[in-house]
N, C-alpha and C positions, 0 to 999 in steps of 0.2 A: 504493500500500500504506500504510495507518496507521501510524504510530507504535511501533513494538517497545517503545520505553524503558520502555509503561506495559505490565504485566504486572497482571491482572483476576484475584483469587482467587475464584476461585467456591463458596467454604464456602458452598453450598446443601447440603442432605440428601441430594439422589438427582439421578441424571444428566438426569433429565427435566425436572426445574427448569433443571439447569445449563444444559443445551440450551435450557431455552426465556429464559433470562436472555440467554445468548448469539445467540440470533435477534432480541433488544430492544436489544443492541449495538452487532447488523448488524456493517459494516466498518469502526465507530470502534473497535473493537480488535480487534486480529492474536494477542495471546499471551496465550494462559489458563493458570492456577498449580490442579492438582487436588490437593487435598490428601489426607492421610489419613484424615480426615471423612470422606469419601462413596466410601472405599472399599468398605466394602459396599453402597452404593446407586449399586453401576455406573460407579462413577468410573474404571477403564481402558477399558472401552468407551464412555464419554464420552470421556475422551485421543482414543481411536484414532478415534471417528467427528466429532471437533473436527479432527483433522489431516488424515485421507484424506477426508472429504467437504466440510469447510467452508475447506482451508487452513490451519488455522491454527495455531500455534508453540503449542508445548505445554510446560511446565512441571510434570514431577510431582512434589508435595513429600512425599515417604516419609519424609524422614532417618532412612535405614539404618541398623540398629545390629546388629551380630551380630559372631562370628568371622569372618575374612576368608575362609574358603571358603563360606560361607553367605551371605555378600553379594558373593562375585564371582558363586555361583550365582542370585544374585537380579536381581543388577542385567545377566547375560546374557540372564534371561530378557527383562525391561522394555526393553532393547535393542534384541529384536526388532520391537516395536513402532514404532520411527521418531522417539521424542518427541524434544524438545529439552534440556531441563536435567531432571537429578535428583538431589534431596536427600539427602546421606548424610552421619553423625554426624563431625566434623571432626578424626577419630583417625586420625593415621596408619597402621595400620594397617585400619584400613576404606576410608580415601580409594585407600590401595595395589590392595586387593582391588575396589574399584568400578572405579578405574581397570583392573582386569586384564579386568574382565567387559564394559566397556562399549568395548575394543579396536578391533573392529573395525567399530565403528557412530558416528555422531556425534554423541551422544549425550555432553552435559558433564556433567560431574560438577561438583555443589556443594559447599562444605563449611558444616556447622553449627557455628557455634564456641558460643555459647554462647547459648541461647533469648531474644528482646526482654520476653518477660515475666519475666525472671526478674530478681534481683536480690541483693545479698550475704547476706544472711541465707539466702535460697533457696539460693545454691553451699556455706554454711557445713552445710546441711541436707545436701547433697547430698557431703557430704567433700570438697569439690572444693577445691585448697590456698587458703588466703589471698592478700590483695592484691587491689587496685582489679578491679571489674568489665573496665573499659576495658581497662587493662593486659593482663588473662588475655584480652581477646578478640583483641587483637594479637596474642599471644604462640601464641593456638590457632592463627589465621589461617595466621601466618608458616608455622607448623609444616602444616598440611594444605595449603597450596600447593607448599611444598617438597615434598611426601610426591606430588605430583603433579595435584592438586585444578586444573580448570578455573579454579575462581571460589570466590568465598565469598558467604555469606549474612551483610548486617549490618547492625546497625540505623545509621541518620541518624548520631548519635553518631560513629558508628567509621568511618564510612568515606572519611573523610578522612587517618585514621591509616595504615586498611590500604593506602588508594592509595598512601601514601607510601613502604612496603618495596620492598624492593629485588626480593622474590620476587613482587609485584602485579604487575612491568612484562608485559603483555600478558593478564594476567587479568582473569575477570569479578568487579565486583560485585554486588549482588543485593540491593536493600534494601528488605525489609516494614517497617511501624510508621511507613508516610507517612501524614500526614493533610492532606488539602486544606487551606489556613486555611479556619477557623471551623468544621470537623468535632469529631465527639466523642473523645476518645482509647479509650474503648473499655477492654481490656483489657492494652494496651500501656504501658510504665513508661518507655522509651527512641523518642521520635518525633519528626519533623521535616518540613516541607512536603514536595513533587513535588518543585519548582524548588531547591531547596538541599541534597536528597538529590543529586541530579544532578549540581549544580556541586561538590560534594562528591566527586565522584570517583563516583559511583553510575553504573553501566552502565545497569540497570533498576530500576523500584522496583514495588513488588505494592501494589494497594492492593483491598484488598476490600468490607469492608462500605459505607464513605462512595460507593461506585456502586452495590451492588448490593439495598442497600436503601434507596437514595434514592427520589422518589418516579419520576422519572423519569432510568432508569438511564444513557442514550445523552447525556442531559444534562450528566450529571456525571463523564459519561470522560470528554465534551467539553472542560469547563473541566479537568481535570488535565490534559490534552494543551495547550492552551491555552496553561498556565500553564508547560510545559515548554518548548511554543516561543515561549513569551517568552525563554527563552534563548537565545545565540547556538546553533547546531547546532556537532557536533564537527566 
């Protein structure tokens, strides 16, 4: 079996790309991240036909936001499906109601603490209280793990902080905004390679466009994987 740590976003458009990205993969990667992109172009019947036909570990990034009975009704439904990890906004009271939906299926629950593209100005936009970035993504972390949150979502940056709580012991991390060295940063403000998101405390890290718009995609999961097990293994 491949390598789980690397998680492949497939921000393609519609699930017929995604499928056909992921047939140029093959079995260099086991775990796909389907975002809220391509949810209207078929992206849970991509989930569901990545998982019951081809294998493979599914990550679906929604990050939930609703009242807590709206998101325990949502995230029961997406439950039934089988997938592995889903994205929901890192309020205790959504992580509560996701955790209540996703009960009796295995189905983990992520937490968002605060977006890789964002930045102070953006939180000061968004009324979100004052104080260092890093700090409030700690401070989200600690709080949506306590509130019952599987894991969290965080960028390269923080996740050496969050491994260090007290409430991480046994939890996932989950870090986007990897860039291969020498890739382009794209539209991420908070980034770090494969191999140092990892020794960082990073469970998985997502990395999307640097494979799937490389010229040859199977290439370039290869060296991230690679460059992962240049590491010791846990």
């Amino acid at each position: 079996m491949s390598d789980d740590r690397l998680i492949v976003a497939l921000d393609v458009p519609n699930a017929l790309q995604g499928l056909a990205m992921a047939e140029r993969l093959g079995d260099a990667v086991s775990f796909y991240k389907i975002g809220l992109g391509m949810l209207t172009g078929g992206g849970l019947a991509l989930a569901n036909e990545l998982k019951q036909d081809h294998g493979k570990r599914i990550f679906l990034d929604m990050k939930l936001f609703d009242i807590g009975n709206t998101v325990e009704n949502a995230v029961r439904g997406l439950a039934q499906f089988d997938l592995d990890f889903l994205t929901v906004h890192g309020d205790p009271h959504v992580v509560r109601a996701a955790k209540e939906g996703a009960s009796s299926k295995d189905l983990k629950i992520l937490a968002v603490t605060i977006l890789t593209s964002l930045n102070r100005d953006d939180l000061d936009a968004s009324l979100l209280k004052e104080g260092d970035v890093q700090k409030l993504v700690v401070e989200r972390a600690a709080k949506a793990l306590e509130a019952g949150a599987d894991g969290v979502i965080a960028s390269p940056q923080e996740a050496a902080l969050i491994r260090a709580l007290p409430e991480a012991e046994g939890r996932l991390i989950v870090t986007p905004g990897v860039r291969p060295a020498g890739a382009a940063l794209g539209d991420q403000k908070r980034v770090a390679t494969p191999a140092s998101a990892i020794s960082d405390g990073a469970d998985h890290i997502v990395v999307g466009r640097p494979i799937y718009q490389a010229q040859d995609p199977k290439a370039a999961a290869e060296a991230v994987l690679a460059e992962l097990n240049s590491l010791t293994h846990h």
